[in-house]
C-alpha positions in Angstrom: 42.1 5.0 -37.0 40.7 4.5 -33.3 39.1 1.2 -32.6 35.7 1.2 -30.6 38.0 0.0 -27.5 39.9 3.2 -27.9 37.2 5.4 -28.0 35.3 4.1 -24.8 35.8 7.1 -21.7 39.0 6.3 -19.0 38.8 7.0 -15.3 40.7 9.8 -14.8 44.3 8.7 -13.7 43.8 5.5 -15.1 45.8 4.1 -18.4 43.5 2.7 -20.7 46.3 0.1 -21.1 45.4 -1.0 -17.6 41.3 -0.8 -18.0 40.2 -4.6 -17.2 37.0 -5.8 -19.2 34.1 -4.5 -18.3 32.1 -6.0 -16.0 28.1 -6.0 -16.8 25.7 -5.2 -14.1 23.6 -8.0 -13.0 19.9 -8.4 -14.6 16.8 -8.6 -12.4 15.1 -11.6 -13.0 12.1 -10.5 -12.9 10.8 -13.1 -10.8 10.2 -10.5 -7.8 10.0 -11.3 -4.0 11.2 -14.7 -3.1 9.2 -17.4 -1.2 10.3 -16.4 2.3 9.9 -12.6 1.8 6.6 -12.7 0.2 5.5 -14.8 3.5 7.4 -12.7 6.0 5.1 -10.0 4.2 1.9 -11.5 4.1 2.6 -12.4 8.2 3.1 -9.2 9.4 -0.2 -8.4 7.9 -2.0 -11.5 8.9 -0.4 -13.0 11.8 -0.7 -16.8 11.3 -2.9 -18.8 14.4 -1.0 -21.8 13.2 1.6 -23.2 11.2 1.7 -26.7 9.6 -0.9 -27.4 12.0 1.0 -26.1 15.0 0.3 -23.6 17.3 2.2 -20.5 17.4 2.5 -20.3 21.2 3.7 -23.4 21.0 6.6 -23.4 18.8 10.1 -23.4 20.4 11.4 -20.6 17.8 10.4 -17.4 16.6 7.9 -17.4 13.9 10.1 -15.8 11.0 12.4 -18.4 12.2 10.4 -21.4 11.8 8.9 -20.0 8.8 12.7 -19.6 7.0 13.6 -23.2 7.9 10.3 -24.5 6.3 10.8 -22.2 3.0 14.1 -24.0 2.4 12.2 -27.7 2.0 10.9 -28.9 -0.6 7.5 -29.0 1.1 4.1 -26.9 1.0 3.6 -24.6 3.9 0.2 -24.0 5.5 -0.9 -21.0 7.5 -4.1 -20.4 9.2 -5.0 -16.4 9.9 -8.4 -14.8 10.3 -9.0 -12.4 7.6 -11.1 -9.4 8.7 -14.0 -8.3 5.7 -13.7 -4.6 4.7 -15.5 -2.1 6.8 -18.9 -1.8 4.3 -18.7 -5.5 3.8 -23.1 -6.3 4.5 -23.0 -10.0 5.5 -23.0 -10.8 9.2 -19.1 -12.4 9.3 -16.8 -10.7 11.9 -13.7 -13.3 10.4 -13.0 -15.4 7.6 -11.0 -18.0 9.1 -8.7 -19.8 6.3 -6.1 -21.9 6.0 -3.6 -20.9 2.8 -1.4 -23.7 1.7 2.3 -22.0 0.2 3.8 -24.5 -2.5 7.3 -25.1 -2.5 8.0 -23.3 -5.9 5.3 -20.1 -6.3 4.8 -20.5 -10.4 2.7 -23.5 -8.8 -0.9 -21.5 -7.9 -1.3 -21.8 -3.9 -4.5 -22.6 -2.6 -6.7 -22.3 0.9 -9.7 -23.7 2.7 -12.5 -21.7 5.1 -12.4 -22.6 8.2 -15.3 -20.8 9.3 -17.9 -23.3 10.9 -20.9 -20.7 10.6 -20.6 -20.0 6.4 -22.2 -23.6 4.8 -20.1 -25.6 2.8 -21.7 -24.5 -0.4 -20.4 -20.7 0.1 -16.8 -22.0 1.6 -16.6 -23.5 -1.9 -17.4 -20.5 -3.8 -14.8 -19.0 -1.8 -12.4 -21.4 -2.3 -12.8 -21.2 -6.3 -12.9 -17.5 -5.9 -9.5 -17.2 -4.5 -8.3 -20.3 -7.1 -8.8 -17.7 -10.0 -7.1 -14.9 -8.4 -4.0 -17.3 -7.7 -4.5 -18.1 -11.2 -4.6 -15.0 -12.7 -1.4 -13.9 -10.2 0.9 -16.9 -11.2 -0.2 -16.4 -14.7 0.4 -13.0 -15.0 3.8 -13.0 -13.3 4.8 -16.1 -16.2 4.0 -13.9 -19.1 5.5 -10.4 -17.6 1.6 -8.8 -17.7 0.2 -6.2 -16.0 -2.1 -7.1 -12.8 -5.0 -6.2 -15.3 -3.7 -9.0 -17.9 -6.5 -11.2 -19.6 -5.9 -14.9 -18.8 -8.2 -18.2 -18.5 -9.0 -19.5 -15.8 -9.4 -23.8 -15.1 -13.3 -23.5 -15.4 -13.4 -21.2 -12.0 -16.1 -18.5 -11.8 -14.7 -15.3 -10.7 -17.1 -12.4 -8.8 -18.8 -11.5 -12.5 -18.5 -14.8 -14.5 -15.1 -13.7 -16.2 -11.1 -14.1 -14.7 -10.9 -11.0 -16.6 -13.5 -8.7 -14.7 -10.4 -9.4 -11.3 -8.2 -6.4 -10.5 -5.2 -8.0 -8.5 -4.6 -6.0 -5.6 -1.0 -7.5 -5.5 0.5 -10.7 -7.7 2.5 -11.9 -4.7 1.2 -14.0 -1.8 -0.8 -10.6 0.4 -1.3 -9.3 -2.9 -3.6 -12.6 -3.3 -5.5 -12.3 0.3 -6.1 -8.5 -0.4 -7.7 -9.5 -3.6 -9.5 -12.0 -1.9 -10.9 -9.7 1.0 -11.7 -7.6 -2.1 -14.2 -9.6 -3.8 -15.3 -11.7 -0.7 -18.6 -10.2 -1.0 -18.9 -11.2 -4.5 -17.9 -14.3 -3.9 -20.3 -15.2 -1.2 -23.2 -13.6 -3.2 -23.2 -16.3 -5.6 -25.3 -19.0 -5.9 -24.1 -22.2 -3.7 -22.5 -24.9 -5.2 -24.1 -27.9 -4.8 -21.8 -30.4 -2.6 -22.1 -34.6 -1.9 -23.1 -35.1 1.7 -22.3 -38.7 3.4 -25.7 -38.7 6.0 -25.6 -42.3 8.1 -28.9 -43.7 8.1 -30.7 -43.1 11.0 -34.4 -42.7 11.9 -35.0 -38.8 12.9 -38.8 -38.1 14.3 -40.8 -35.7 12.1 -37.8 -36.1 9.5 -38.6 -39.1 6.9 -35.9 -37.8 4.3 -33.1 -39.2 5.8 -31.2 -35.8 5.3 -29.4 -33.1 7.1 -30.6 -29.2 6.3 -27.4 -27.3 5.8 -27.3 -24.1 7.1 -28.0 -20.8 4.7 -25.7 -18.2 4.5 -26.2 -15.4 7.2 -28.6 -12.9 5.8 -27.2 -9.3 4.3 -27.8 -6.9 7.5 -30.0 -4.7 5.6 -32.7 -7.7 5.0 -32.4 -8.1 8.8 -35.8 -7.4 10.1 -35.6 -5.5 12.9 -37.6 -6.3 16.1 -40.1 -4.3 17.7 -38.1 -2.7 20.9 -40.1 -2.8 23.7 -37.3 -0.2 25.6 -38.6 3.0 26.6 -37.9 5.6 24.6 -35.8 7.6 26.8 -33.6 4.8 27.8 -32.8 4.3 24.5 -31.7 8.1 24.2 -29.8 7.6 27.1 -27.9 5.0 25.1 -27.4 6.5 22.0 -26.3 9.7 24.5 -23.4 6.8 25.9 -22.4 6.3 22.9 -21.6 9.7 21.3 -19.8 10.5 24.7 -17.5 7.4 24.3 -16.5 7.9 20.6 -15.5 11.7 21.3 -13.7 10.5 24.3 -12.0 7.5 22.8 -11.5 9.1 19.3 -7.7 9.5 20.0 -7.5 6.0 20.6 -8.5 5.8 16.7 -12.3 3.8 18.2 -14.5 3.0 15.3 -17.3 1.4 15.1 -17.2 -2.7 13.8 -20.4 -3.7 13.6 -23.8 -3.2 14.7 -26.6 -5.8 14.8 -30.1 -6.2 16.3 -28.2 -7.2 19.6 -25.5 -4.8 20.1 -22.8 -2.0 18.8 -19.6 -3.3 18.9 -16.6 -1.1 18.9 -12.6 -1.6 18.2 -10.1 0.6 19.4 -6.2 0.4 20.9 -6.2 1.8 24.1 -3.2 3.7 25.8 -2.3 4.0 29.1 0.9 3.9 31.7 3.9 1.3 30.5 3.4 -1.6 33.1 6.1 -4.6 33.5 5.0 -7.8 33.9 7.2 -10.2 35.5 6.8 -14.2 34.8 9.1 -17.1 35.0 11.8 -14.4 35.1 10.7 -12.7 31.9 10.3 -8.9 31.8 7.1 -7.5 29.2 7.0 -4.2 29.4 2.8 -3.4 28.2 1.5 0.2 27.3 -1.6 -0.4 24.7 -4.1 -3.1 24.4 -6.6 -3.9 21.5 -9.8 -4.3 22.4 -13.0 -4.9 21.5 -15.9 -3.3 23.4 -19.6 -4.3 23.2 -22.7 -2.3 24.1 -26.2 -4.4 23.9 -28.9 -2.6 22.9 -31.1 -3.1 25.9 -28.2 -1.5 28.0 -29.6 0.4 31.3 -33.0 -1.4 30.5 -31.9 -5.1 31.5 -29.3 -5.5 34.2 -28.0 -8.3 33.1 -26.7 -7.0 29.7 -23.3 -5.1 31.3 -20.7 -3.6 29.1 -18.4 -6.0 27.1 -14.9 -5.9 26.7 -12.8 -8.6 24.7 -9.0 -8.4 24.3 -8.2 -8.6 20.4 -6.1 -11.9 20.5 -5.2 -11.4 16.8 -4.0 -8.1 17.0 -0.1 -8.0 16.3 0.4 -6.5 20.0 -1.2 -9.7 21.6 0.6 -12.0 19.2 3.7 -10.3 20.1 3.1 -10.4 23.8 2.5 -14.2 23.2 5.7 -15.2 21.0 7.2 -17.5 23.6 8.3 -20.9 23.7 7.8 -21.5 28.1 4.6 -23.0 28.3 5.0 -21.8 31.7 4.6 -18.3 30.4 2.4 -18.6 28.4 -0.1 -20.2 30.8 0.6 -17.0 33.0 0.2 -14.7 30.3 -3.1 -16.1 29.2 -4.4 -15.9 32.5 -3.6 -12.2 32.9 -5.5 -11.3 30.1 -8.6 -13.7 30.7 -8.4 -11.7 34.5 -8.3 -8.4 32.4 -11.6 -9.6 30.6 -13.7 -11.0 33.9 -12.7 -8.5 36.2 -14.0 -5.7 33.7 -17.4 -7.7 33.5 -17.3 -7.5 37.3 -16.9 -3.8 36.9 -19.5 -3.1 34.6 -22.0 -5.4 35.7 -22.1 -3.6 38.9 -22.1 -0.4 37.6 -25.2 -1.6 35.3 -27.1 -2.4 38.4 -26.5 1.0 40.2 -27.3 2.5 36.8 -30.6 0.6 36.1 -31.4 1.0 40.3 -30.8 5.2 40.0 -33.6 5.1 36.4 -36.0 2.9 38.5 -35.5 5.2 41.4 -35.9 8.6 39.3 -37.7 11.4 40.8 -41.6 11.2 39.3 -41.2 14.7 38.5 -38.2 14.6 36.7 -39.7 13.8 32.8 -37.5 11.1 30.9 -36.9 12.7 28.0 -34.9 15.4 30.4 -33.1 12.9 31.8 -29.2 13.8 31.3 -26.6 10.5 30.2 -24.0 12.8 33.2 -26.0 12.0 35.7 -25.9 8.2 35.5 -24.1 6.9 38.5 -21.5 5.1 36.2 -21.1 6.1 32.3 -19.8 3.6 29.7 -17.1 6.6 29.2 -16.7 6.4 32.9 -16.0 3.2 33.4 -13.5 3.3 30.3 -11.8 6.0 31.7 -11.7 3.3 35.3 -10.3 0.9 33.1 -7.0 2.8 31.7 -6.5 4.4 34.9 -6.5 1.5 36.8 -5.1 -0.9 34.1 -2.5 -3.0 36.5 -5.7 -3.9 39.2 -7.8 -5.7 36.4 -4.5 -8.1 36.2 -5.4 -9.2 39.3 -7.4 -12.8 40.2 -10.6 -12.2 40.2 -11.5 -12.3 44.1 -8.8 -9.8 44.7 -10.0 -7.3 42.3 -13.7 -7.4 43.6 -12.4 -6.8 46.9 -9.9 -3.8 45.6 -13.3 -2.6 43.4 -15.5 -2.4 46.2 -13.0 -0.5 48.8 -12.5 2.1 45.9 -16.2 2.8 45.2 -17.0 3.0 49.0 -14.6 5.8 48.9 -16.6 7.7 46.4 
């Protein structure tokens, strides 16, 4: 009679005499990511401003570096990243600026603080207890083996609709947690504001006998925003709105899209592409081809000559934080003074464009009606000087005195 040994399948070739015990395939925990990868993770998402307290630029290691030495203590790990709202989020908050403490063993629920000095106390602390039940719920749910839509308790936190069960985890691990977050941020800000125990020294304030400090509200929604009675000429705001449809078809391939609009101004993000250019400091090559940027249009553009075009450098964006991973201070004063030069020397450009713009509409032929005015035959279109910019990318490197000298030569030319 075979035995159960006898009847198990042999390798072809191979006496079952010779057949060693079997060895058993390893079992997945089940625990999922570990610390480090579920950080390196959330980083490449969110690139942290600071570590610990520490500056990235000013660390003498790469940041996945410094990160795996500090996920091998025994110690919480704090990041502070700006976390960008959703694109239909209605409240008046370009970045939520937090700080997200990592504890040394992740069944223990991580936490964060807002950073943001413009949301009032009272909403940072719905925030704050908004995230706490996500982590919650995330830890909780990984313990027990659930789904992400698991039912758990909560330690007396008040999620977006009163219940820890009405949250849908994006993710259980760490960016799992800050997705979920930038989920239901609008939720949580919408709630009513805690109530908080302010410390006010005793002082005598004129017109101000209540010896206390009115904390700021939160911003208003956009759509309560009353809007203000334009005094700009009809046409000129055509001409504007003109601008900016030409700008959007001609930067649509650098993926532009609009980020917010206000009373004030359209603001648009994009990453522009241009010419590889090397940059040489303290004998370190960067070889630069894109930039993020952020470009702002006031609304009273061509009707006040003050209000030129506005262009930022995203310093957030992973190419910029990349750029600026560098331990030589010397560099990295350099580098920061490159891009503040790309910045001011493209207000020096578009201011003076502004002013031959505004100059040409004040100048108008009388006989020419407004309204048949065309946005081509501005001296200098926003698309234009866009157009300036990417072309001549290296000169706006350049200190400011030496640029306005280059700018002016060039437009004589013209």
């Amino acid at each position: 009679m075979n035995t159960p040994q006898q009847n198990r399948p042999v390798a072809s070739g191979t006496p079952g005499s010779l057949k060693g015990p079997r060895r058993r395939k390893p079992r997945s925990s089940g625990k999922g990511p570990s610390k480090l990868q579920q950080i390196n993770r959330l980083i490449k998402q969110f690139p942290p401003l600071t570590i610990n307290g520490i500056a990235v630029t000013g660390l003498k290691e790469t940041v996945p570096e410094y990160i795996k030495r500090l996920s091998e203590k025994d110690e919480w790990i704090y990041l502070s990243f700006l976390l960008r709202p959703e694109a239909d989020f209605p409240f008046e908050l370009e970045f939520l600026s937090i700080s997200l403490g990592i504890p040394p063993k992740l069944s223990t629920r991580p936490e964060i603080a807002v950073l943001n000095d413009d949301i009032p106390r009272g909403y940072s602390l719905n925030i704050e207890s908004g995230f706490k039940a996500v982590a919650t719920k995330a830890v909780s749910s990984k313990s027990r083996g659930s789904n992400s839509k698991g039912k758990g308790k909560s330690n007396g936190d008040v999620p977006p609709s009163g219940s820890e069960d009405d949250l849908e985890l994006v993710g259980k691990d760490l960016l799992g947690m800050v997705l979920t977050l930038r989920k239901y941020l609008e939720k949580f800000l919408s709630q009513k504001k805690k109530e908080t125990i302010k410390i006010v020294k005793s002082t005598s304030i004129k017109g101000d006998s209540s010896g206390q400090n009115s904390e700021k509200s939160l911003p208003k929604p956009r759509k309560e925003k009353q809007q203000k009675e334009s005094n700009i000429p009809k046409h000129i705001q055509n001409l504007r709105e003109h601008e900016l449809a030409r700008l959007e078809a001609r930067l649509k391939p650098f993926n532009i899209r609009k980020f917010k609009e206000n009373n004030y101004s359209t603001v648009y993000i994009m990453t522009l592409q241009f010419n590889s250019i090397v940059i040489n400091i303290e004998d370190m090559e960067k070889s630069i081809n894109s930039f993020p940027i952020r470009v702002s249009i006031p609304k009273d553009y061509l009707s006040n000559a003050k209000k030129p075009v506005k262009l930022d450098v995203i310093m957030t964006d992973p190419i910029i934080t990349n750029l600026t991973s560098s331990s030589d201070k010397g560099y990295m004063l350099v580098l920061s003074k490159l891009l503040s030069n790309i910045m001011n020397n493209f207000t020096t450009m578009a201011t003076e464009d502004l002013k031959r713009n505004v100059d040409f509409l004040e100048h108008t032929d009388s006989t020419v009606q407004p309204e048949q005015l065309d946005p081509t035959s501005l001296p200098h279109t926003i698309t234009s000087q866009m157009n300036y910019f990417i072309v001549h990318i290296e000169k706006f490197l350049l200190e400011r005195r030496d640029f306005s000298r280059w700018y002016e030569l060039m437009r004589s030319l013209t």
